[in-house]
Each structure stands twice: as C-alpha cells, then as structure tokens.
C-alpha positions in Angstrom: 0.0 0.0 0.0 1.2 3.7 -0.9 1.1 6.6 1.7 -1.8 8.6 1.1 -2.6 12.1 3.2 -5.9 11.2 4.4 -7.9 14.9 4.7 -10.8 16.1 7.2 -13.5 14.2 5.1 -11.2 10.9 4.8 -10.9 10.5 7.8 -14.4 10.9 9.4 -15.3 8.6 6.2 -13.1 6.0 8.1 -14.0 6.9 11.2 -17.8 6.5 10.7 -17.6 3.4 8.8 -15.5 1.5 11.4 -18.0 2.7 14.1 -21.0 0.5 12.0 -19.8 -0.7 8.6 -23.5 -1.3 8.0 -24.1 2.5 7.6 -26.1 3.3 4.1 -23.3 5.9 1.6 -26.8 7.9 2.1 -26.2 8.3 6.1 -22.5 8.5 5.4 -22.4 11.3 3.4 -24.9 13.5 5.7 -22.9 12.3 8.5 -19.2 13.8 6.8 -20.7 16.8 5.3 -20.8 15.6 1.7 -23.2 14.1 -0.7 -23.9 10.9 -1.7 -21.4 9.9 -5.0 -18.5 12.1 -3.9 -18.9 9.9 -0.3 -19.2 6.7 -2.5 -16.3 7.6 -4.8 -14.1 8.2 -1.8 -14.9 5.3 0.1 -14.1 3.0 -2.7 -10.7 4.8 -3.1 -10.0 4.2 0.7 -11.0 0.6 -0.6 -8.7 0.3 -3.4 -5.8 2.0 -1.1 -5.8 -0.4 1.8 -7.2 1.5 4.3 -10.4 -0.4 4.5 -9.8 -4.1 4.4 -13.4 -5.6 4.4 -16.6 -5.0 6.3 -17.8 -7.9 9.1 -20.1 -8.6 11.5 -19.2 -8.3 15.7 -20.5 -11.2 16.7 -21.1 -11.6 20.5 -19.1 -14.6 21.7 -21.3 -15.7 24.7 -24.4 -15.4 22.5 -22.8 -18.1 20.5 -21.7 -20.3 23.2 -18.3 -18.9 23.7 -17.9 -18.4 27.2 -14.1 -19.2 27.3 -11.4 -16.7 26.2 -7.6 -17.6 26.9 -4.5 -16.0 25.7 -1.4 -18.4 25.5 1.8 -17.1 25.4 3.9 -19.7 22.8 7.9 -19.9 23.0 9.2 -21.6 19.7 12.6 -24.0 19.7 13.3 -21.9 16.9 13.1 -18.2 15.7 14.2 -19.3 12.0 11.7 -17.6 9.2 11.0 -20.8 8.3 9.9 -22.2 11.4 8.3 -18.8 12.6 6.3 -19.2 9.2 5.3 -22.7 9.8 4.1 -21.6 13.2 1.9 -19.2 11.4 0.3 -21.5 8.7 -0.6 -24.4 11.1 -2.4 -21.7 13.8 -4.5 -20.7 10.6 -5.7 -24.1 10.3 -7.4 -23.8 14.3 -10.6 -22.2 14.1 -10.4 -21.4 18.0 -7.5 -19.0 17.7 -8.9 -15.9 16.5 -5.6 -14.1 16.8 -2.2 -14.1 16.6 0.7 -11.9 16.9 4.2 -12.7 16.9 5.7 -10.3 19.6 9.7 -9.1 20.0 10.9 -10.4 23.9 10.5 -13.8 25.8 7.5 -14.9 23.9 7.2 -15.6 20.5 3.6 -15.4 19.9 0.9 -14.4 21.5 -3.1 -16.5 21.3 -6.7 -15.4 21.9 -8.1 -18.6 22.0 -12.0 -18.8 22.1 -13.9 -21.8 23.6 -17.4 -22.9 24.8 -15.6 -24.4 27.8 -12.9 -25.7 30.0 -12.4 -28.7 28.9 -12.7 -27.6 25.3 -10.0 -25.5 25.8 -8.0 -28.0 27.2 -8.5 -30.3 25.1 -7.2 -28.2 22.3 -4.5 -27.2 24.4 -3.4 -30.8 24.9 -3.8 -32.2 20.9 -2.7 -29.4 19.0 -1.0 -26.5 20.8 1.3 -28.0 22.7 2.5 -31.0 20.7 2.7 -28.8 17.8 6.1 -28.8 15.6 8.8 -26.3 17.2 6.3 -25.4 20.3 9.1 -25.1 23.3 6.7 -23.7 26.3 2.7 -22.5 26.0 2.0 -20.2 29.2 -2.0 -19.6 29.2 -4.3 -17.0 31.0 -7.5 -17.4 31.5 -9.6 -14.1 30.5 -12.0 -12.8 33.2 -13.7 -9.9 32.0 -12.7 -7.4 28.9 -12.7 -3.8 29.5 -12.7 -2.0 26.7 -12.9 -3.6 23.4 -12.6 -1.3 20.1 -12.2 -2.9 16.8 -9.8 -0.8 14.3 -7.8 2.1 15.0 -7.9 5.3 16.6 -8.9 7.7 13.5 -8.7 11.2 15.3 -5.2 10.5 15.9 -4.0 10.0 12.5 -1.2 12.1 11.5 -0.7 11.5 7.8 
C-alpha cells in the first residue's frame, strides 16, 4: 500500500464506517458533510488504497456459546523464518484462535483462544497447541472480564 494524506472528510469517512460498517453511503455522506457519489467515490478509493480491508459482523461470543477466552503465550525451539512461518500457517488451520501476533521479547507469539468451555480449551491445548512442531513452552491466562474492546484504529489520531 502507498502513503496517502488522508484529509478532514477521509478521515471521518473511516472513522464513521469503522464505528458500523453497515451505515447506508446515504447516512454516510450527511454524516461527513458531503453528498452521496463524492462519499461513495471516496470510500471506494479508501478501498482500493488499503485503508479499508473488508466489512464484518461483531459477533457476541457468549451469544454463540463462547464463554471461554484464553491468551497463551507460545515460546518456539526456533526463531528461523521458516519455522516462525510454519508456526503461522498451522495456527490458521485452528478455528479457536482468533488471533495471533508474533511479539519481540521472551515470547514468541501471543493467542486469543476462544472456547465454549474448559475442557474444550484444554483439550485443544493438549492435541494441537502444545504437541505442535517447534512449540518449546505454551503459558496460558484465562480471561475474566474485557474492558474495553474497540475494533480498528484510533482515526482522530491520525497524522498522515
């Protein structure tokens, strides 16, 4: 992706949009200042730049029988590209992580883990995380409550 200067409208475009991606270009545009195909035109040009990657739904995890969240910290034998790029392709194949990150310090990578349960987690813990190639050490912690939870980025404080 190529720097762009995001202006004033850009960036409450952005900004309104990652608040409910389900907004019509209709409410958009009233909501920026600007009318309708100018709004449209500028949010597919935020498309095609990269600064909007795709549109989803939040979806409540204990709603869907998630009660479980648990973020393991993973320590790898090895740091070699390869390895840390194997690492990367199997934890795509495990529909319970929902995240990874691969951090700079004593831990490698970072999980959120999702799970109806206990023993679900577990379970996964025990068949796949830990006997998986190159795993050295898996530290978990159980989540008891989020906080604050905001999807995206903090628009106001761009500074293109």
């Amino acid at each position: 992706m190529h720097r762009v200067k995001l202006d004033d409208i850009d960036q409450r475009i952005l900004e309104k949009l990652q608040e409910d991606g389900r907004i019509t270009n209709v409410e958009l545009a009233e909501k920026v200042g600007i009318t309708a195909p100018p709004c449209l035109r500028r949010v597919r040009a935020l498309e095609e730049a990269g600064f909007i990657q795709g549109y989803h739904a939040d979806l409540n995890p204990e709603a869907m029988g998630f009660g479980l969240t648990v973020f393991a910290m993973v320590g790898l034998h090895s740091q070699a590209e390869s390895d840390l790029k194997a690492f990367e392709e199997l934890v795509t194949e495990w529909p319970l992580v929902r995240e990874t990150y691969m951090l700079n310090g004593e831990i490698d990578f970072i999980l959120k883990i999702v799970a109806r349960d206990l023993s679900q987690f577990q379970n996964f813990l025990t068949t796949k995380l830990t006997p998986a190639p190159n795993v050295d050490s898996v530290k978990t912690s159980l989540s008891i409550r989020c906080a604050k939870k905001l999807q995206g980025v903090p628009v106001g404080e761009y500074q293109g």
